[in-house]
N, C-alpha and C positions, 0 to 999 in steps of 0.2 A: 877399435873401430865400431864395435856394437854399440859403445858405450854413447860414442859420436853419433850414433845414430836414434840412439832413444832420446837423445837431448835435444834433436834439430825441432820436433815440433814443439817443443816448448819454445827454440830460440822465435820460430813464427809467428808461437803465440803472442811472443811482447813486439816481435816489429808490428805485425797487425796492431796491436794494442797503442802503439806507437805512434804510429799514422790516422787511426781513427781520431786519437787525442789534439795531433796536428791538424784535422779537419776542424774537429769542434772548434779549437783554439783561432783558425780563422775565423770561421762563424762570428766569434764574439768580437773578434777584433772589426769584422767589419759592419757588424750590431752599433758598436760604439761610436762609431764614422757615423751609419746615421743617425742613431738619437741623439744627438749633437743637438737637432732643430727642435725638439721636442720641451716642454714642460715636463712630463713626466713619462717615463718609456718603460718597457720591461722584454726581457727576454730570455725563453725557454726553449726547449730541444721543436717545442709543437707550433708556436708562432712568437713573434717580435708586433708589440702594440706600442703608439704613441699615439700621446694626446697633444694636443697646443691648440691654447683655448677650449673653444667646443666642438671642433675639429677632432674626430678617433681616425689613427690610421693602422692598418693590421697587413700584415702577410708573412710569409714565412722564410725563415733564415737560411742562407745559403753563404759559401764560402764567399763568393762575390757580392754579399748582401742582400739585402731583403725582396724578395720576389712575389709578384701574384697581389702586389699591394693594393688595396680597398679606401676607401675610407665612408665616413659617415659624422652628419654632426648628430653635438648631445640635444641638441632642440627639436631635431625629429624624432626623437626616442620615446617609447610610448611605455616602455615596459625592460625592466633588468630581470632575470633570472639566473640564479644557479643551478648549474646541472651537474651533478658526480654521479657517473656511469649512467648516464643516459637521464637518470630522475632529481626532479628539483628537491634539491634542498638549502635547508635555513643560511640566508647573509649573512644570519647572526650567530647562528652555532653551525661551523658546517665541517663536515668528516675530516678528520685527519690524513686519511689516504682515500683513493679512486681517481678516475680519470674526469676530471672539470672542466668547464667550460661555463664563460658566460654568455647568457642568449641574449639579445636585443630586439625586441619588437619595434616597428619602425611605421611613423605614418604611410607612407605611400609604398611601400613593400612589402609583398604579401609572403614572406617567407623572412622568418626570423634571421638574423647572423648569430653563428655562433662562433667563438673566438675560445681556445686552447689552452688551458693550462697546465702544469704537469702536478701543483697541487691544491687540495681544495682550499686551503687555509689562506693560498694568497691570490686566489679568485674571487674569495670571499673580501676579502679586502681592496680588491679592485671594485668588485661590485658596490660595495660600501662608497666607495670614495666616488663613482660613477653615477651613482641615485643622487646626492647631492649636488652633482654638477648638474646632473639632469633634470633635476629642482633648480637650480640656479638658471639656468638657461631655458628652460620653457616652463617653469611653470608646473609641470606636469610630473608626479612622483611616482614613481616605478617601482 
């Protein structure tokens, strides 16, 4: 019986383990429902982004899907940044690890958006592919 009894919180450990897997695993399943509508979509544990057209739309992932969602076009966009841990760094060479985001300055809003990544290498490559569009669409290079 002792023996049963050193084991139960391991057996905890993996049902907790179990069910946190089964939440994420919604998460994505229902990620996928909506980038359906999307051109190009992405999603990580911090937010769910899709674009179509010039159209960006953002919010954050939830078992029932995306919540708190935003959007913004790429023609009001004034300015791209990368941010890893709070400080901008290079589109073009950017950290391997930290916590990323990309910012958007925006003409008629005076407070930037920033939108989550969970690494900087494929912020980095959003951002990349987002200055272009935002060249494309207004004109205006970021």
């Amino acid at each position: 019986m002792e023996r049963g009894l050193l084991w139960l919180p391991l057996l905890a450990f993996f049902g907790w383990l179990a069910w946190t897997g089964w939440r994420e695993y919604q998460k994505v399943e229902a990620y996928q429902t909506w980038a359906t509508d999307f051109d190009r979509a992405k999603y990580d544990i911090y937010a769910v982004l899709g674009q179509k057209g010039k159209t960006m739309t953002w919010g954050q992932p939830t078992q029932q899907g995306p919540v708190n969602l935003e959007t913004f076009s790429l023609a009001d966009v004034t300015q791209i940044r990368l941010l890893v841990n709070g400080k901008e760094a290079a589109i073009a060479d950017p950290p391997a690890k930290g916590k990323a985001a990309l910012e958007f300055a925006l003409r008629d809003r005076p407070t930037p958006i920033q939108i989550l990544f969970t690494e900087p290498p494929l912020a980095a490559k959003w951002g990349t592919h987002l200055q272009a569009e935002v060249t494309r669409y207004s004109g205006v290079q970021g």
